[in-house]
DRENDRENVO-907941 format. One line per 8 residues: number of its first residue (from 1); their letters; for each residue y, z, x of C-alpha. Coordinates in nm, 2 decimals. Each point is the difference from the previous one (the first is absolute). Layout:
# DRENDRENVO-907941
NUM	a	Y,Z,X; ...
END
This chain:
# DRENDRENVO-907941
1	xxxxxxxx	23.41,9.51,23.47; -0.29,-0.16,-0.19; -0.34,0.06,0.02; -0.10,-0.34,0.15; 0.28,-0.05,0.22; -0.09,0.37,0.12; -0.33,-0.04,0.08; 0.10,-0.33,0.18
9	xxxxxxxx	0.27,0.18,0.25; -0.29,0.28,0.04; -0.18,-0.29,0.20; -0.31,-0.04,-0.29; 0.05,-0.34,-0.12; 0.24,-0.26,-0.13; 0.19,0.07,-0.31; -0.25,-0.26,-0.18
17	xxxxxxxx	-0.29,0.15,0.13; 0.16,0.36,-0.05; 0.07,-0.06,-0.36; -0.38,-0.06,-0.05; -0.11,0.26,0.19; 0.20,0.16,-0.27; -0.14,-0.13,-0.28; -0.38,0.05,0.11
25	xxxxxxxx	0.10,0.40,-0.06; -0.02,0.05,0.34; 0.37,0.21,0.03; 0.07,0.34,-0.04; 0.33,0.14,0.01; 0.00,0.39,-0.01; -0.33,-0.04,-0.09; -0.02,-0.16,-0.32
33	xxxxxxxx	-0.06,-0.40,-0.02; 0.27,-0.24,0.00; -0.06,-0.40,-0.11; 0.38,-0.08,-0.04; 0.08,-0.19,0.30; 0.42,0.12,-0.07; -0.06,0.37,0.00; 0.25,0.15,0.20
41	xxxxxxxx	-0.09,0.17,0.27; 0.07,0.14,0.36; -0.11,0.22,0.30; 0.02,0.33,-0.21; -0.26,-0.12,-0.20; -0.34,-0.01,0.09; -0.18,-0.30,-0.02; -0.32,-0.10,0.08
49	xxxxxxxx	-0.22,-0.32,-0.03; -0.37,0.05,-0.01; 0.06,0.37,0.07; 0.19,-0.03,0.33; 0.37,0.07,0.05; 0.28,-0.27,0.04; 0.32,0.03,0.16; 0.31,-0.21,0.07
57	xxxxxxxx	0.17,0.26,0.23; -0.06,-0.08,0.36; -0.19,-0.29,-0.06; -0.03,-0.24,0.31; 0.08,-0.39,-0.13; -0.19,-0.23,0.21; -0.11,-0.33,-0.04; -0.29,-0.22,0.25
65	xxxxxxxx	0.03,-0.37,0.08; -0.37,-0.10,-0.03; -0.22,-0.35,0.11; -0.24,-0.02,-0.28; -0.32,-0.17,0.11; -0.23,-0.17,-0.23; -0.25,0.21,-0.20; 0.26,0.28,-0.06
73	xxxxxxxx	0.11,0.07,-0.34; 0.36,0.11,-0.06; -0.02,0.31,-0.19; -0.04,0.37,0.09; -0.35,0.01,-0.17; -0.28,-0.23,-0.07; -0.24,0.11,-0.28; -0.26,-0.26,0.18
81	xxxxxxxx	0.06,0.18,0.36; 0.15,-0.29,0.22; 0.22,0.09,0.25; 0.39,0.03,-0.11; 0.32,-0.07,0.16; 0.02,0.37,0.03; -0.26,0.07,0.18; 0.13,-0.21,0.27
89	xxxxxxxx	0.28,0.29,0.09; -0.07,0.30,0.08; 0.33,0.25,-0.15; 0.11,0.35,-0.11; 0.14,-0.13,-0.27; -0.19,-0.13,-0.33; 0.08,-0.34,0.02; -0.02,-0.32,-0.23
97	xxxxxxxx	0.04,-0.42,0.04; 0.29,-0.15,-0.11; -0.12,-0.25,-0.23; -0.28,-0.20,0.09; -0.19,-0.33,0.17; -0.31,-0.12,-0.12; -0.31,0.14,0.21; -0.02,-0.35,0.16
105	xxxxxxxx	0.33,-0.05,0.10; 0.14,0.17,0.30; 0.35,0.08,0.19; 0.29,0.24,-0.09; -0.03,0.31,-0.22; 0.17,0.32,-0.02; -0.12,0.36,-0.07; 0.23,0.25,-0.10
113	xxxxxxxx	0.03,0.31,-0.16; 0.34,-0.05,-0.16; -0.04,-0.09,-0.33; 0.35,-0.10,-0.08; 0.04,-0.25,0.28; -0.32,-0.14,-0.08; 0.11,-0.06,-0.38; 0.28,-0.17,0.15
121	xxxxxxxx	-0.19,-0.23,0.24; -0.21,-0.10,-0.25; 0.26,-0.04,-0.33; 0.08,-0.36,-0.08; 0.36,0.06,-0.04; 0.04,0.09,0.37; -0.16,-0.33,0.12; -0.11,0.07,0.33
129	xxxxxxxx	-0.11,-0.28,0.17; -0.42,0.00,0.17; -0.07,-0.28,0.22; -0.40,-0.17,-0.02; -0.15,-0.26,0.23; -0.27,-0.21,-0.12; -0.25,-0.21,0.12; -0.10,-0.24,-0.31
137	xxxxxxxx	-0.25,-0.25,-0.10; 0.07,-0.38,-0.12; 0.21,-0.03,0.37; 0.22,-0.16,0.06; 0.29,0.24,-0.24; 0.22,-0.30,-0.10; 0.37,-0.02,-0.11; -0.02,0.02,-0.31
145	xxxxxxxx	-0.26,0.32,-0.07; 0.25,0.15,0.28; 0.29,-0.13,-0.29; -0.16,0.17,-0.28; -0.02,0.30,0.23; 0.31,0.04,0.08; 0.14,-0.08,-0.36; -0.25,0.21,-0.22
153	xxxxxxxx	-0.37,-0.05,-0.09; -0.09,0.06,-0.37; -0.28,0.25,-0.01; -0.16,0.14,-0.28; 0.22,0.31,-0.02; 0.32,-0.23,0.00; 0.17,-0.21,0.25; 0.08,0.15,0.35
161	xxxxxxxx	0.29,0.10,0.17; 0.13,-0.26,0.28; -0.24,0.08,0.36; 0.11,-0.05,0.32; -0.25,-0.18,0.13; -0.07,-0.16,0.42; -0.25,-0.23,0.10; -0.13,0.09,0.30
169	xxxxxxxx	-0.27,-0.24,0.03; -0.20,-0.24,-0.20; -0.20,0.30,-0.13; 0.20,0.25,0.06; 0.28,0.15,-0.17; 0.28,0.29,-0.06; 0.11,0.15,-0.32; 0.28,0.23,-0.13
177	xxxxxxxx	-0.04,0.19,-0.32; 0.20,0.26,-0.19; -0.19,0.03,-0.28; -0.32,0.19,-0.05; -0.27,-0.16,-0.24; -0.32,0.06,0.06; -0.16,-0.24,0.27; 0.30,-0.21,0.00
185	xxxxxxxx	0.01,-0.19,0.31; -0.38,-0.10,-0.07; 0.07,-0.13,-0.38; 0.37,-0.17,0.16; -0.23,-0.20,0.26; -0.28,-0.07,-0.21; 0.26,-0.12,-0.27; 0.12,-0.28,0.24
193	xxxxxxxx	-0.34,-0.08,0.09; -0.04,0.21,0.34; -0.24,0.25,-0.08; 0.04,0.33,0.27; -0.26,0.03,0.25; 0.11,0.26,0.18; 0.37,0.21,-0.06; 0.18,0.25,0.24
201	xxxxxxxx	0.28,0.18,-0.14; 0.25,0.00,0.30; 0.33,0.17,-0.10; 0.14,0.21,-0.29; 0.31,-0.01,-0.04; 0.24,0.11,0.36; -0.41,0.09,0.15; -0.22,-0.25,0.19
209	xxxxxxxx	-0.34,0.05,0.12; 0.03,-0.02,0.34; -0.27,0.04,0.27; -0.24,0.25,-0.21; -0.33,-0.10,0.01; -0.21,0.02,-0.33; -0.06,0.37,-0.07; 0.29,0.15,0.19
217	xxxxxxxx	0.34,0.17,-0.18; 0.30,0.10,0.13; 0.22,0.28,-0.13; 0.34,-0.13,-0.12; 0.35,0.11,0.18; 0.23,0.18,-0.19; 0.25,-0.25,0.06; -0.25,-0.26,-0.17
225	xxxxxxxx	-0.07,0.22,-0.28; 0.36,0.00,-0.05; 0.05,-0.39,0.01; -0.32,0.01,-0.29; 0.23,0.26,-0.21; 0.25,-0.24,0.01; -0.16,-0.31,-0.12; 0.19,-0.06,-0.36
END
């Protein structure tokens, strides 16, 4: 198995992150340094990252359903000390966000410490849908910004895939994305002259939100974690 994808079954980050974890020098395997992100490797080997031992054998997958609140960032650590997603769970397991919302933006996010499903939840080619509700300014949304929605909005990274997109009232509304550019929703709504005052990420992909308040997490059912592992 390689390197990264190794040390992203083991539970210690995503393959992305893994594979720069690797690169900082920070892997040994059988003590000496390893920055190739395809060495082979397996249990027989040792490997450690920053000195401690990592295994693959035995190794719980588990993944959290978190309500992000506002003021949270979506990483594992913050250089600048604000609270992180991670925080908001206590776990066993070492556990990291699957992608990420902007530290105003609240709703869905997932914690995991499978590195190979999160790769997959996050990988373009999959397309898994996540769902956004926005309340926007310039009200009332009319026909056709909800048009150009719905059809693509060119942004400065290239032209969008086709949203779902619901009015739900005159300043309110629900969009469906599977791609995942950086502060996308804000730039689509902002394109069509609806700049985001506030956005809640409701659903991703087969999970919705549900009735957790801001802060709270539920642990995922196998049979869900299943239904993710299947998406694609």
């Amino acid at each position: 198995m390689r390197l990264a994808k190794y040390l992203a079954h083991a539970g210690v980050a995503s393959r992305r992150a893994s594979e720069t974890i690797i690169a900082a020098g920070r892997v040994t395997v059988d003590g000496a340094t390893v920055t190739d992100p395809a060495r082979d490797v397996d249990d027989s080997r040792t490997v450690k990252v920053d000195g401690k031992r990592v295994r693959t054998a035995g190794h719980a997958r588990v993944v959290y359903l978190v309500n992000k609140p506002v003021g949270v960032v979506s990483t594992a650590r913050d250089p600048q000390g604000r609270p992180t997603v991670v925080d908001l769970v206590r776990a066993r397991e070492r556990l990291y966000p699957v992608g990420r919302l902007d530290y105003d933006t609240t709703g869905l996010i997932l914690l995991t410490n499978d590195g190979d499903l999160a790769y997959r939840l996050m990988h373009p080619s999959f397309e898994v849908p996540r769902t956004y509700r926005a309340r926007i300014a310039n009200a009332p949304i009319n026909e056709p910004a909800l048009r150009a929605l719905r059809e693509g909005v060119e942004l400065e990274d290239g032209t969008t895939a086709p949203a779902k997109v619901r009015k739900l009232s005159s300043s309110h509304v629900e969009l469906t994305i599977h791609e995942g550019r950086k502060r996308q929703v804000k730039r689509m709504l902002e394109a069509v002259g609806h700049p985001v005052q506030q956005l809640e990420r409701v659903a991703f992909g087969p999970l919705r939100l549900g009735a957790l308040d801001p802060g709270e997490h539920r642990e995922l059912t196998p049979a869900e974690i299943e239904h993710l592992r299947s998406l694609g």
